[in-house]
C-alpha positions, 0 to 999 in steps of 0.5 A: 369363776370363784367357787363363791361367785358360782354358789351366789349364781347357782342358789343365790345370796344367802349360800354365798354369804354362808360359804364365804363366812365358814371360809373365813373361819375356817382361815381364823381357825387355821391361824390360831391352831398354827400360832402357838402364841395365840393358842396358849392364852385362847385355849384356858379361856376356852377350857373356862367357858365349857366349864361354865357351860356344862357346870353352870355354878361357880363350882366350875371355876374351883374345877378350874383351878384345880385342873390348870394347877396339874398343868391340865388343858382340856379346851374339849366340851366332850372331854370336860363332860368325862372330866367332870363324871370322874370328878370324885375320883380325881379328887381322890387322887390329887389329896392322896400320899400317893401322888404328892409323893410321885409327882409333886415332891419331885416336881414333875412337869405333866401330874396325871390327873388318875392314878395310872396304876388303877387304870390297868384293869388287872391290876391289883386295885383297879378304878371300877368304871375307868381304864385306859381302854375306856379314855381315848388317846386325845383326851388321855393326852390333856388329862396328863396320863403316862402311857399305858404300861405295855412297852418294853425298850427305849430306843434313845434315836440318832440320825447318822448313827445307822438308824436307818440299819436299826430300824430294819433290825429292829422289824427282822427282830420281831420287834413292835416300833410303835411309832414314828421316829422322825423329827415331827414337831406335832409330837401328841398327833405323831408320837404320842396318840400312836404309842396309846393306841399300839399300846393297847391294841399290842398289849402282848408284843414286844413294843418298842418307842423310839425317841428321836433326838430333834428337841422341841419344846412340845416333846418334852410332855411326850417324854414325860409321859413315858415312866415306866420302868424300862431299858433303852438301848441309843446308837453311837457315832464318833460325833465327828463322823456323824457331822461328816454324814450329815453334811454329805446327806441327800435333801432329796431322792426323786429320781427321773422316770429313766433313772429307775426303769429303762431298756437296752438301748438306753445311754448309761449317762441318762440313766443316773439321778442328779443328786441334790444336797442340803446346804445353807450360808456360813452365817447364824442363823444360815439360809438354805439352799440345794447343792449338787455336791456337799459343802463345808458350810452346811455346818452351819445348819448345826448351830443353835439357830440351824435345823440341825442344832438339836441334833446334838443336843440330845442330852435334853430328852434324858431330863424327862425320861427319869425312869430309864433302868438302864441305857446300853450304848451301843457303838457304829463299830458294833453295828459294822457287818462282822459284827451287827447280826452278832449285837443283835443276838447279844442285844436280843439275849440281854433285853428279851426279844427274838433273836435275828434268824441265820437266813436274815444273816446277809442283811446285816451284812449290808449297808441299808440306807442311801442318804449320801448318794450311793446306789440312791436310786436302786432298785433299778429295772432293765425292760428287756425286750426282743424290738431292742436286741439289734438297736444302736440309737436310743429308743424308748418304744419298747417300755410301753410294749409288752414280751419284755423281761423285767431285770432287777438291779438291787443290793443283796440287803435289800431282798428282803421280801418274795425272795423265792419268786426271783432268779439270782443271774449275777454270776452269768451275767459277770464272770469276773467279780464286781468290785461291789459285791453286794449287787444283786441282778435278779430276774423272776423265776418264771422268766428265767429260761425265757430269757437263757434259751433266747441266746441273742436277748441274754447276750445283748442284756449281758453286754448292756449289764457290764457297761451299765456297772462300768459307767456306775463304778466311775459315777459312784467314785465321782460321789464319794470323792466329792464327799466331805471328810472328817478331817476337812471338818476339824480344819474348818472348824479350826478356823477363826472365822468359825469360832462361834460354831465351834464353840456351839458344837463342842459345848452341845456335845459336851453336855450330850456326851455326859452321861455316855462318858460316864457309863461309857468312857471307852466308846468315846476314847475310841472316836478318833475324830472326836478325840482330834476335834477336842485337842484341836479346841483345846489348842486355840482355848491355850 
């Protein structure tokens, strides 16, 4: 029975009737929030109406023009009614020097309705009754007003271009990353409002905004509204391999309950995750599809219809971004683990924030994501329990009993946290050393001895540990053979039936490669791929 019918038995005809009206417009309402179309000529409208409403004057319409004129749009009656009680200092405003100087001579897309500066409460001619702290996020975000002025770097993003290493730098640096990072379209919600609301609950942190390089259209206010004079720093990849990375990128890490948590009698081929990549068809736009191991074609998704065709595009935030002092590139091979604890103390040196500490050293020393496959279900946990020591046919009883000794299987990088609670037993475990040596085996310290002084357990775990590495080391080989290489990528972008994506690719990094060239030229002379990638374009344009 339908909820509908349910509510028409229980209370009867009218409450049925009332249900189902607010269900339909609670449909209507999703539609039209959903379609951008729609909301684009439903919203002024509604902006009007309220205005009307509350003003009840032909004033309102003057107040209209007014608003729209500063590519304002506040559909909220609440939002309106502040509006309005401010009325006579934003009209100050808008007739001053001051703004026809710094937002209308230089064409600027999003005009504050308040002068920014004067929202700041200490500064030196502050409103009497506005600020930033009395104006919340969401109607800040109509009245075009820039963030407040409390943040001290740009990170200008890029995905395959150790961004998931940055990210945990920027946390061991004690920087403050106010936002999200990722590619949300919904950019006011998952961008914008944070950034307000950190901003002014962190008014005395080191305060980071990411910028993310996945273009859209509603981004380009979010970028707009962050003018204040400040230093970014962008991570850098010879373009090439940051396709190579991109097409050898995991679409999902969802790993059987066995892959991350299993006992000694367990077979090491059930105990590894199959991995799924993205791909689609050679084709513009291209459809997509999950692989089990990368394909060329997933180039595809770099086109100007493919998701992945902002990605190298990212020359577009820079147009919006006007207030930028200074943009330190910084270079994959900066960032290697010779080199990455060392740029981040220069970096921390040049722009201000607390330098990464000597006992986080091993970190950066580190690969930290698992994007392409490898070590893409660790941390894993071996239950080692005394019912399995003489077991030889799998048997998963055990996992459900208590006594057991939790084993950790992780990477030296990813111990980050509770590291004195844990045992290093790598050593005991494997005299001779493995050929990743970054894997850590851990056990807690209060399991420690339980599990040294039962000498017939630890050489059952023992024995277990090096057939599980031996089993892995081929299963990793099997991942990185199949991976795609940057010279597989020049040679199938070379090819006549791929000319149209070529010619996407090199114009969209060209353009995005502008100011780096400019600021930068060493970097990309360094990027042998990319160098290679040019002179072969350059052979077929001859």
């Amino acid at each position: 029975m339908s909820k509908g019918s349910e509510i028409h038995k229980r209370f009867g005809l009218k409450f049925a009737v009332a249900y189902r009206v607010r269900k339909v417009r609670k449909k209507i309402k999703n539609k039209i929030l959903s379609n951008p179309f729609l909301l684009s000529y439903i919203q002024p409208l509604l902006m009007l109406y309220h205005l009307v409403a509350i003003q009840k004057n032909l004033k309102a319409f003057g107040i209209y023009r007014a608003l729209r004129k500063q590519n304002t749009l506040i559909p909220n009656p609440k939002h309106l009614r502040f509006v309005l009680s401010c009325y006579g200092e934003i009209l100050e405003w808008l007739e001053s020097k001051e703004f026809q100087e710094q937002y209308l001579d230089t064409n600027h897309p999003y005009p504050p309705l308040l002068n920014p500066k004067r929202l700041v409460r200490d500064s030196q001619n502050p409103y009497a009754n506005l600020s930033y702290e009395n104006i919340c996020a969401e109607l800040a975000w109509e009245m075009n007003l820039p963030l407040p002025p409390y943040y001290d770097l740009i990170w200008l993003r890029l995905d395959g271009s150790g961004s998931s290493a940055y990210g945990r730098f920027i946390k061991l640096c004690g920087i403050n990353k106010i936002n999200a990072d990722d590619a949300i379209l919904n950019n006011k919600i998952f961008h914008y409002y944070p950034c307000y609301q950190q901003l002014l609950a962190h008014k005395d942190s080191y305060n980071l905004i990411a910028i993310h390089e996945y273009w859209h259209e509603s981004y380009m206010k979010f970028c707009a509204l962050i003018d204040k004079n400040v230093p970014a720093i962008c991570n850098m990849r010879d373009q090439i391999e940051r396709l190579k990375h991109g097409v050898n990128h995991l679409n999902s890490w969802e790993c059987a309950p066995l892959n991350k948590f299993f006992n000694l009698t367990c077979k090491y081929a059930n105990l590894f995750p199959i991995l799924s990549y993205d791909a689609c068809t050679p084709t513009i736009p291209p459809k997509n599809f999950d692989s089990d191991v990368p394909l060329l074609d997933a180039l595809y998704n770099y086109s100007s219809k493919g998701w992945r065709g902002a990605s190298i595009q990212f020359y577009k935030r820079l147009e919006y971004l006007k207030n930028l002092t200074h943009i330190e590139y910084i270079d994959m091979s900066e960032i290697s683990k010779d080199k990455a604890f060392d740029t981040w103390t220069r970096l921390a040196n040049q722009f201000g924030f607390t330098p990464p500490k000597l006992e986080d050293k091993y970190i950066f020393e580190g690969r930290i994501n698992n994007n392409t496959g490898e070590f893409m279900h660790f941390p894993v946990t071996l239950y080692a329990h005394s019912n399995d020591v003489d077991k030889t046919a799998q048997d998963l009883m055990s996992l459900n009993l208590k006594g057991g000794i939790k084993i950790t299987l992780t990477l030296k990088q990813r111990i980050t946290r509770n590291r004195d609670d844990f045992t290093d037993i790598t050593s005991l475990i494997f005299e001779i050393p493995l050929k990743y040596d970054e894997i850590r085996i851990l056990v807690k310290t209060k399991n420690y001895s339980q599990l040294i002084e039962n000498h017939k357990l630890f050489l059952r775990v023992k024995d277990f540990l090096i057939g599980y590495m031996k089993a892995y080391e081929k299963e990793l080989e099997k991942i990185k053979n199949a991976h795609i290489t940057p010279k597989q990528i020049i040679e199938y972008l070379a090819k006549k039936e791929h000319t149209q994506l070529r010619n996407v690719i090199r114009d969209s990094l060209k353009k995005s490669l502008l100011d780096v060239q400019n600021k930068r030229p060493d970097i990309v002379a360094s990027w042998k791929y990319y160098q290679e990638f040019e002179k072969m374009c350059e052979e077929i344009d001859k």
